[in-house]
N, C-alpha and C positions, 0 to 999 in steps of 0.2 A: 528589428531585433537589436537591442543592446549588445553591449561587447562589454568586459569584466576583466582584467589583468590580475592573475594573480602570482605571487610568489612561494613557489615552492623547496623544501629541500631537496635536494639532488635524488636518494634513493625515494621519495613521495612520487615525482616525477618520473622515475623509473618504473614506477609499479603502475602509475597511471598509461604509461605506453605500453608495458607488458599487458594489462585490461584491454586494451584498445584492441591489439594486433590477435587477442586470445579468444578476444567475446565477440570478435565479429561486428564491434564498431566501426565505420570509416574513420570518425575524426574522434581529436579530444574533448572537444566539444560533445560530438551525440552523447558519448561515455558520460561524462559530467552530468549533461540534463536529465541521465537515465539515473542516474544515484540521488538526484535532488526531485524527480517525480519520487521516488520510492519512496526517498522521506519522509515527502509531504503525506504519500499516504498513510505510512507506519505512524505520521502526528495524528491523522484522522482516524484512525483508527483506535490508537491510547486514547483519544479523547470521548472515542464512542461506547470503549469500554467502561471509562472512569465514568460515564452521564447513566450507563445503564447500572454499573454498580450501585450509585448513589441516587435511583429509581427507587421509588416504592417497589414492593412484590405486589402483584396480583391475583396472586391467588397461589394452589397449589402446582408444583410444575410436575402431575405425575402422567399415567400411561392414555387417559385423555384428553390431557391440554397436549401433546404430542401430536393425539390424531389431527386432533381439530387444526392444530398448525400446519399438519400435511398435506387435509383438504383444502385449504385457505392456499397455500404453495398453490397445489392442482388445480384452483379455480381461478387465480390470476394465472396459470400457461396457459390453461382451455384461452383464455380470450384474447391471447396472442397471436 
C-alpha cells in the first residue's frame, strides 16, 4: 500500500478527527478510503445514468414491460 501526505487546514483536520472518533473509524486513514470508495461509486454511477439517458428507448416503459422486468428479477434469484 502506498502512503499519500497531505496538507490540511487546521479546522478540515479537525472535522476529519471528529469523523473518525464519531463513525467508528480506527484511523484516518480507513476514514479517507471510505470517502474515496464512495466517490468512486457516486462517479459510476453519474456515469451509468448519463450512458442510459443517452440510450435509445426501447419500447414503451408501461404496466407490462414492468412485469416482464420482475419475472426476468425472479428468474435470475430462482438460479441462485
Amino acid at each position: 500500500m502506498s502512503t499519500m501526505n497531505i496538507s490540511l487546514p487546521e479546522p478540515m483536520k479537525a472535522f476529519i478527527d471528529q469523523q473518525v472518533d464519531q463513525g467508528g473509524y480506527s484511523t484516518t486513514s480507513e476514514y479517507l478510503r471510505d470517502i474515496i470508495r464512495k466517490e468512486q461509486d457516486r462517479i459510476k454511477l453519474r456515469e451509468a445514468l448519463l450512458a442510459g439517458a443517452a440510450s435509445p428507448l426501447l419500447g414503451p416503459m408501461d404496466k407490462a414491460y414492468f412485469e416482464e422486468l420482475r419475472q426476468s428479477i425472479r428468474r435470475r434469484a430462482a438460479k441462485k
